[in-house]
C-alpha positions as CSV (number, residue, x, y, z in Angstrom):
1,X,-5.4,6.2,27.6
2,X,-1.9,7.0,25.8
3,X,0.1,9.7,27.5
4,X,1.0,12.2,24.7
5,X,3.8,14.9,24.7
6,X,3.8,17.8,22.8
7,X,7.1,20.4,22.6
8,X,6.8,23.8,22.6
9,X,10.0,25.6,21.9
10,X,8.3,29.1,23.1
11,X,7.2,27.8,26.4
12,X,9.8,28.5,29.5
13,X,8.1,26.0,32.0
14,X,7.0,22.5,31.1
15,X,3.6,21.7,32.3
16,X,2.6,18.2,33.1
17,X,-1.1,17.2,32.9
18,X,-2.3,13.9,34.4
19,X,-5.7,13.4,35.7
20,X,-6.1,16.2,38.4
21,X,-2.2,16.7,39.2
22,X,0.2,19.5,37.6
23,X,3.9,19.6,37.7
24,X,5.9,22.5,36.6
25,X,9.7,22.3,35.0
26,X,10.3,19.3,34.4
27,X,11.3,19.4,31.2
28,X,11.5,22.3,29.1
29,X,8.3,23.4,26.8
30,X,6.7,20.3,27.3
31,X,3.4,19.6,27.8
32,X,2.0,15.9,28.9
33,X,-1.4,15.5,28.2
34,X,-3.7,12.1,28.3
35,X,-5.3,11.4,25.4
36,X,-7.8,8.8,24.6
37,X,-5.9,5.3,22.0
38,X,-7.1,6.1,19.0
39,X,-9.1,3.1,17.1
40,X,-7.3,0.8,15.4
41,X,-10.8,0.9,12.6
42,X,-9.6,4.2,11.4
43,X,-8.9,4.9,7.7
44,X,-5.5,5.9,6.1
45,X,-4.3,9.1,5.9
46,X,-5.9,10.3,2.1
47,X,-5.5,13.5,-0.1
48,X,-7.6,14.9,-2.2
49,X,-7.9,17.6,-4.9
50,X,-10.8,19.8,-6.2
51,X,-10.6,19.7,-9.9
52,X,-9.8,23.4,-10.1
53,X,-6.3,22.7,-8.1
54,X,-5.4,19.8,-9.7
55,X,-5.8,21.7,-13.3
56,X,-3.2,24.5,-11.0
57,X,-0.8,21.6,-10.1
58,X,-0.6,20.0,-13.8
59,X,0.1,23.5,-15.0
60,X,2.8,24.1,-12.8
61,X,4.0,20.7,-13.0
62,X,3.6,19.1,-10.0
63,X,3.2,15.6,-9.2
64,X,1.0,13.8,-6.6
65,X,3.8,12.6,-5.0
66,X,5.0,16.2,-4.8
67,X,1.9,17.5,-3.2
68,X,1.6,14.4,-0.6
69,X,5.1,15.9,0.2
70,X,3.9,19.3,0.7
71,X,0.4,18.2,2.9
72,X,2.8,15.8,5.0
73,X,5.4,19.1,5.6
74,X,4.8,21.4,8.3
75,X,1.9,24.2,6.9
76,X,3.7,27.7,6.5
77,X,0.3,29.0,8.1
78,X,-2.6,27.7,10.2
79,X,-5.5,30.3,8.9
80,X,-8.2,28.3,11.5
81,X,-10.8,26.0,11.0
82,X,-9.3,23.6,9.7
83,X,-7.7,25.6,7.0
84,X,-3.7,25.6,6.4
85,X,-1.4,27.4,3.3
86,X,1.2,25.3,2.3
87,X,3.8,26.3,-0.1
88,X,4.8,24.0,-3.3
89,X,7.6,23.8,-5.1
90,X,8.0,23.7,-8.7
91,X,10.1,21.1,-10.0
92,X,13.9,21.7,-10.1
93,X,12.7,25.5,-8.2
94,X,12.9,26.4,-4.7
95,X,9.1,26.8,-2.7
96,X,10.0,30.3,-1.9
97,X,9.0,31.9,-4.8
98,X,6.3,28.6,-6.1
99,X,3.0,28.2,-5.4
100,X,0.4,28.6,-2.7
101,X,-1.8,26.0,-1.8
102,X,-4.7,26.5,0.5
103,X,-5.9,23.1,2.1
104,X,-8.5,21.6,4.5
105,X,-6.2,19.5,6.8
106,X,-8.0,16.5,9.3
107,X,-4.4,15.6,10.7
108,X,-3.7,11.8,10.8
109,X,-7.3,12.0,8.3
110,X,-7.7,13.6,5.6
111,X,-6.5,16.6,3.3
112,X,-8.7,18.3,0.6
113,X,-6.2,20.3,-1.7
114,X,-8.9,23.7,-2.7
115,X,-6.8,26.6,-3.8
116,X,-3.6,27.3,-5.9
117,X,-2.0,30.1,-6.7
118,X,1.5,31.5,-7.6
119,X,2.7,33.7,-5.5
120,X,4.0,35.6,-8.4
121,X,0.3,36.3,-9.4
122,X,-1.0,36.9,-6.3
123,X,0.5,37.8,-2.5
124,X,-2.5,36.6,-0.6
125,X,-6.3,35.6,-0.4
126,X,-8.6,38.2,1.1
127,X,-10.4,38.4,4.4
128,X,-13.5,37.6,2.2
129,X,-12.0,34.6,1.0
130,X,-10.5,33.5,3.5
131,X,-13.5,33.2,5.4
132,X,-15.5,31.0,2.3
133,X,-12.7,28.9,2.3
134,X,-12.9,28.3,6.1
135,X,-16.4,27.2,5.7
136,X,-15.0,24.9,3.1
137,X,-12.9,23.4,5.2
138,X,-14.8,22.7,7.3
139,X,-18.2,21.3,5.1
140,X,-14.8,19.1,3.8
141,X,-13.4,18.0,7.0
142,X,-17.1,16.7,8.2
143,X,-17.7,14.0,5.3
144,X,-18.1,11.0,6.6
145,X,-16.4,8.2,4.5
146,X,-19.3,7.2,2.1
147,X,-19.8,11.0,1.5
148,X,-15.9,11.8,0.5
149,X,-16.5,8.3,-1.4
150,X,-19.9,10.0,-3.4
151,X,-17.7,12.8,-4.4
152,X,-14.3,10.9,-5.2
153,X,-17.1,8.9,-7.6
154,X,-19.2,12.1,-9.0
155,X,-16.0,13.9,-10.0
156,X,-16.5,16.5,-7.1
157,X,-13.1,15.6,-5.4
158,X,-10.1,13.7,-7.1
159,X,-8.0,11.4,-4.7
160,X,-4.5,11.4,-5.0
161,X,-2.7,7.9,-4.4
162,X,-0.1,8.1,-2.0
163,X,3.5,7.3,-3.7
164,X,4.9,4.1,-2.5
């Protein structure tokens, strides 16, 4: 077991979790939790793109080391199940006024980049489609290795290599 601590700025009272005893203020919004060492077998963290973003990246001139950038930044929403908007920057522009990028995130896994838009185009996804991209997400997040490898090789998904 590896003792984990996670900050939360909005919490007044740190709680402290191990096994069956609780302490309270010890530290500020933090939170101690044990949490099982994860295996040393596990893959690297990879990104992905479905062909229909990757055609929105190229057109707004993005690179792949660009979006790694953007996947490895903290998401400007967590929209649940998995499923995170992230803003990116067009070169030599701000990310304010950029794109929108709506991704299936597997933290310390995977991401699958689905959805770009500019936000000049377009202010938001709808309740519809937000929940179709959840269930995305989440069909995504479940491939196992030789299934993200079967659609890396049948064009489904394109990987982005990670920028040294």
């Amino acid at each position: 077991m590896v003792r984990h601590i996670v900050f939360d700025p909005n919490q007044r009272a740190a709680h402290v979790n191990a096994g069956s005893k609780s302490f309270t203020g010890m530290v500020p919004g933090a939170t101690l939790d044990m949490m099982p060492k994860a295996p040393q077998h596990l893959s690297p963290f990879r990104v992905f793109a479905l062909k229909g973003f990757a055609r929105f990246a190229n057109s707004m001139h993005v690179s792949d080391e660009d979006l790694w950038k953007a996947v490895l930044s903290p998401p400007d929403a967590d929209l649940g199940g998995g499923l995170f908007k992230f803003r990116i920057a067009r070169p030599g522009e701000g990310a304010r006024g950029g794109g929108r990028a709506l991704v299936a995130l597997k933290v310390g896994r995977r991401a699958v980049l689905m959805f770009g838009w500019e936000k000049k185009d377009m202010e938001n996804i709808t309740p519809k489609e937000l929940k179709v991209y959840r269930l995305l997400a989440k069909s995504y997040l479940r491939f196992t290795e030789g299934e993200i490898s079967i659609a890396v090789n049948g064009g489904t998904l394109l990987e982005l290599r990670q920028p040294r």
